[in-house]
C-alpha positions in Angstrom: -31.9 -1.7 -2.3 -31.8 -5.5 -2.9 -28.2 -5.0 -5.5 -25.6 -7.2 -6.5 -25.5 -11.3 -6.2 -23.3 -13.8 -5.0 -23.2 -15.0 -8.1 -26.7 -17.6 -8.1 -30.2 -16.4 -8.6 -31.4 -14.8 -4.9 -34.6 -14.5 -3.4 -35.4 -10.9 -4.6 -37.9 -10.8 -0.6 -34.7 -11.3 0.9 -32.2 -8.0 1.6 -28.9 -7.8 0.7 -26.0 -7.6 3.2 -23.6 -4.8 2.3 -20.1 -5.4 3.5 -19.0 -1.7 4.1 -15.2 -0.6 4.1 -14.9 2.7 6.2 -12.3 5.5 6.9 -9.7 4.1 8.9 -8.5 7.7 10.4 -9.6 10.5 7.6 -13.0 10.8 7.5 -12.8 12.1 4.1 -11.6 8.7 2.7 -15.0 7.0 3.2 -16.2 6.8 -1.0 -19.2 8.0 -2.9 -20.8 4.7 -2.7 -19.9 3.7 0.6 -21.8 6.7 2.1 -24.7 6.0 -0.5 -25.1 2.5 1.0 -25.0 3.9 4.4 -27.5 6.5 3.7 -30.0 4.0 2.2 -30.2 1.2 4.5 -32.5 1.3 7.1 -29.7 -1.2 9.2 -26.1 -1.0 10.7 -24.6 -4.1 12.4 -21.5 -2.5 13.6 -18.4 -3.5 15.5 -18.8 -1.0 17.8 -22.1 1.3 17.6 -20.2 4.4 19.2 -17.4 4.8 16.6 -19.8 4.4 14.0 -22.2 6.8 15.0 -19.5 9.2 14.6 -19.1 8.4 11.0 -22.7 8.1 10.2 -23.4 11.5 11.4 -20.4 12.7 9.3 -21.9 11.4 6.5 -25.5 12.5 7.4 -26.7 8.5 7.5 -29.4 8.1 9.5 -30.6 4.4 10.3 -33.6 3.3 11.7 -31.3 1.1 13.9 -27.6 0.8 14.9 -26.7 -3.0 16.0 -23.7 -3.9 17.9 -21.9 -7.3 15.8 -18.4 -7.4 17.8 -16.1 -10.7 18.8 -18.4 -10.2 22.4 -21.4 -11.1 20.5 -21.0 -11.9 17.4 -22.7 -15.3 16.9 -25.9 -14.4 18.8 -25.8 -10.9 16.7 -25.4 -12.8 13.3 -28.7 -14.5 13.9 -30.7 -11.5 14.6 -29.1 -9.9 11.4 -30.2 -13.3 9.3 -33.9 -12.9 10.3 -33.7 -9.3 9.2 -32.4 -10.0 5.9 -34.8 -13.3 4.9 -37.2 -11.0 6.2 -36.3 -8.4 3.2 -34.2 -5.2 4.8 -31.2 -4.6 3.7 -28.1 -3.8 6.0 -24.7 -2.8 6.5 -21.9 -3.8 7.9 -19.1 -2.0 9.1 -16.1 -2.5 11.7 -14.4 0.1 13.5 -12.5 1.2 10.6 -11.1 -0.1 7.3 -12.8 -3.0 5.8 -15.0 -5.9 8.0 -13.3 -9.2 8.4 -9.7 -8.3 7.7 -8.9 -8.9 11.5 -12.4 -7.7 12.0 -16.1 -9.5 13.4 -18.5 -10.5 10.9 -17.6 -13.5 8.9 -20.3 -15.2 10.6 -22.8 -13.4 9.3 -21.0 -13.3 6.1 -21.2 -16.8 6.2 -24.6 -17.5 7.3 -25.9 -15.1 4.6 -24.1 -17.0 1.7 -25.5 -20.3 3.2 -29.0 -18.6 3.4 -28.9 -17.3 0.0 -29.0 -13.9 0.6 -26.7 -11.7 -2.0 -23.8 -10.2 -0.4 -22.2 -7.3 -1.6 -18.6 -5.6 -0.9 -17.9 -1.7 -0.9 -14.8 -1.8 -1.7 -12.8 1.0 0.0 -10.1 1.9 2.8 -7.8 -0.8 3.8 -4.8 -0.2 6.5 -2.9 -3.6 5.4 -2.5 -2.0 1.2 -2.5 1.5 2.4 0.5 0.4 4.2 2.4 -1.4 1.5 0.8 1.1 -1.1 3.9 3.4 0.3 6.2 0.4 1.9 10.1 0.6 0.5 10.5 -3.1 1.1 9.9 -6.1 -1.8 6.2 -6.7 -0.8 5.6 -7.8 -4.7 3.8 -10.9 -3.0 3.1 -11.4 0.4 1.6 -13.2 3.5 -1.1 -11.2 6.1 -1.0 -12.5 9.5 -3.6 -10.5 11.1 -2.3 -10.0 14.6 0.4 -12.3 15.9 0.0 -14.2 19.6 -0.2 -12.0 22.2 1.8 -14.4 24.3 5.3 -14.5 23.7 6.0 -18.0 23.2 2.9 -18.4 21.2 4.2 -15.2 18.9 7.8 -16.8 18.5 6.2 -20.4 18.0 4.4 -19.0 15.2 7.8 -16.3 13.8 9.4 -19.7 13.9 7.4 -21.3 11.0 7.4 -18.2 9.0 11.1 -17.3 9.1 12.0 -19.1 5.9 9.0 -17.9 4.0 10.0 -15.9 1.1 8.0 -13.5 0.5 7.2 -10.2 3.2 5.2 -10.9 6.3 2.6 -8.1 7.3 0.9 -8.1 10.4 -1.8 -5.6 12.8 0.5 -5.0 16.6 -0.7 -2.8 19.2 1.8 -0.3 20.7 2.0 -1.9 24.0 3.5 -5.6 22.2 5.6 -3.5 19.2 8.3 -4.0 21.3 8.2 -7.2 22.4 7.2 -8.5 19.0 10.1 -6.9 17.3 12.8 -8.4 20.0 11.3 -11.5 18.6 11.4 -11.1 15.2 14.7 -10.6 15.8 15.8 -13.7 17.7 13.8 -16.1 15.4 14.1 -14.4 12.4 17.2 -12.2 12.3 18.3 -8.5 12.3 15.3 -7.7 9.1 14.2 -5.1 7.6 11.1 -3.7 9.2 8.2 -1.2 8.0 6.1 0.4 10.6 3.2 2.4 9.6 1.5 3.9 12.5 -2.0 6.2 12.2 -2.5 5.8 9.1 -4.2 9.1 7.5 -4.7 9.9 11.5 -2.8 13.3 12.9 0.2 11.5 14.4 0.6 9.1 10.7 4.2 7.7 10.7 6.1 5.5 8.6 9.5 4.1 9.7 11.7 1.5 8.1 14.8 0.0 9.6 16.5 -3.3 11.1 14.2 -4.9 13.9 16.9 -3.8 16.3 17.3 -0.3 15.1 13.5 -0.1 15.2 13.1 -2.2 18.6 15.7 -0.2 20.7 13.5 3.3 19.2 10.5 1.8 20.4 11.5 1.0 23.8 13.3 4.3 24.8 10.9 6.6 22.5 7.3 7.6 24.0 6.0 8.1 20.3 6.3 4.4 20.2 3.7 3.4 22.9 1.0 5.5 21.5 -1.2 4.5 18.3 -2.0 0.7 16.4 0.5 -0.2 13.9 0.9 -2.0 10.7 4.1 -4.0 10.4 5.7 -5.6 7.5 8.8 -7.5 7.6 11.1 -7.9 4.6 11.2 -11.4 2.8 14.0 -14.2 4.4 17.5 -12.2 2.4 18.8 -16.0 2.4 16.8 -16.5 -0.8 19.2 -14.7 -3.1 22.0 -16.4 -1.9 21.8 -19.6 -4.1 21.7 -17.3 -6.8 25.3 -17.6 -8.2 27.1 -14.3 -8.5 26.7 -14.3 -12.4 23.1 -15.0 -12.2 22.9 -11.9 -10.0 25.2 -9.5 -12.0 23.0 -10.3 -14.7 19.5 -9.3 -12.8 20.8 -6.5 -11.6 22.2 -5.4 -15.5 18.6 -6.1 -16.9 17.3 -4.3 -14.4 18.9 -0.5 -15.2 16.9 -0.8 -18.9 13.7 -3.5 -18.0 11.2 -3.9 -15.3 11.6 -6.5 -12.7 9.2 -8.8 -14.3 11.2 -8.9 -17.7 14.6 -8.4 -16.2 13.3 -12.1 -14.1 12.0 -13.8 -17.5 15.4 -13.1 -19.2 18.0 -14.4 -16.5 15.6 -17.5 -16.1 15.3 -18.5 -19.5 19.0 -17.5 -20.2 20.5 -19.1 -16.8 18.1 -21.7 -16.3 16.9 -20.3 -13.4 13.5 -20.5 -11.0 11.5 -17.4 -12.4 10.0 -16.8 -9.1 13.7 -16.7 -7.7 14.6 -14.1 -10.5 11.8 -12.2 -10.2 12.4 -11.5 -6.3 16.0 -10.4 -6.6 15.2 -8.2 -9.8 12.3 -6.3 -7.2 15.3 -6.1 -4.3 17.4 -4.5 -6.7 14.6 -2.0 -7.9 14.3 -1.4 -3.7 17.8 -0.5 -3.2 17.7 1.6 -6.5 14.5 3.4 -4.4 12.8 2.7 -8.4 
């Protein structure tokens, strides 16, 4: 295939490294050009060569050969990959589902490919962190991805700790065994928050759930629903933000914002009140929230 660049000029006897974004449940969400790519390549490196085999026979790819690239062996695995691509086939790779290296093996070879010269290329497609806020009914206007959180509880609060004051929402990958644990924490580091849960995303059992962190953390430790699955979890912005906004200043955003958009609404009160923008601009979005706009 030898397409795309990383931007210099590339060997054109090297192959190009196609970074591959897959169905994360659905099958039928995997694009045109994803399953073009896979088709063509005479390589997979994949996270885990059993899932993917599923997917490529779906699809009706059929590789030459299926690698394994997973956290067990992924340094050793990035090397073999290299040789293969200096030595001018092309490859792809894929994680278990959604797209590589968002919590996910390969930025090793991702790495040693740009250092080698050797074009990579992303295939842009499914993604379980903005499939989840694509439907979230919390501010997530800007926010910070945490991958997953310690496994060990004072590691995991350690870590809640230095994000409680951020102000902008928090998402984060938690399996179903540690949802409950990790939202008794989130609650005694950073308050009684709003919480969104997606669970099996475009899967049979999909769920989405919003409510307080103990609402949400009593359900999942006395419903059996809650055990099952892998979750995505996005936790509302620090509410303490708005309060140095003086009750005028607030009035105001929240007038603005039943004829403007939160971005104008946010440029207005700040240039009017003298205001931080940013500051504006994330109690004009809370407003639109609580209007469910």
């Amino acid at each position: 295939m030898n397409r795309g660049s990383t931007g210099a000029v590339a060997d054109t006897l090297t192959g190009t490294l196609f970074v591959v974004a897959t169905p994360i449940g659905n099958l039928e969400d995997i694009t045109a050009r994803a399953a073009s790519v896979l088709r063509g390549v005479g390589i997979v490196a994949a996270e885990d060569t059993r899932r993917s085999r599923v997917l490529l026979a779906a699809i009706g790819a059929t590789p030459r050969q299926l690698l394994s690239l997973g956290n067990h062996n992924e340094s050793a695995s990035s090397e073999g990959v290299l040789s293969m691509l200096l030595a001018g086939a092309d490859v792809a790779l894929v994680s278990d589902a959604g797209t590589p290296l968002v919590s996910d093996p390969g930025f090793e070879l991702v790495r040693a490919a740009f250092n080698a010269g050797v074009s990579v290329v992303p295939i842009p497609g499914v993604s379980a962190v903005t499939a989840a806020l694509s439907v979230c009914p919390l501010p997530v206007s800007r926010f910070q991805f945490e991958g997953f959180l310690p496994a060990k509880s004072g590691q995991r609060q350690g870590r809640l700790a230095a994000l409680a004051d951020t102000e902008v929402a928090l998402v984060c990958f938690e399996s179903a065994r540690r949802l409950a644990d990790t939202l008794a924490d989130i609650l005694t580091i950073m308050g009684d928050r709003q919480v969104f849960l997606a669970k099996e995303i475009s899967k049979i059992h999909e769920t989405f759930l919003v409510g307080s962190a103990s609402e949400l953390g009593a359900r999942a430790v006395a419903e059996r629903d809650f055990a099952r699955g892998e979750y995505v979890l996005v936790v509302a912005p620090d509410a303490r933000a708005d309060e140095s906004l003086s009750t005028s200043a607030r009035a105001l955003i929240r007038h603005l914002c039943d004829e403007l958009p939160p971005s104008q609404a946010a440029r207005i009160a700040a240039r009017s009140l003298g205001i931080a923008k940013a500051q504006a601009y994330e109690f004009a979005l809370s407003v639109r929230s609580e209007a469910g706009q």
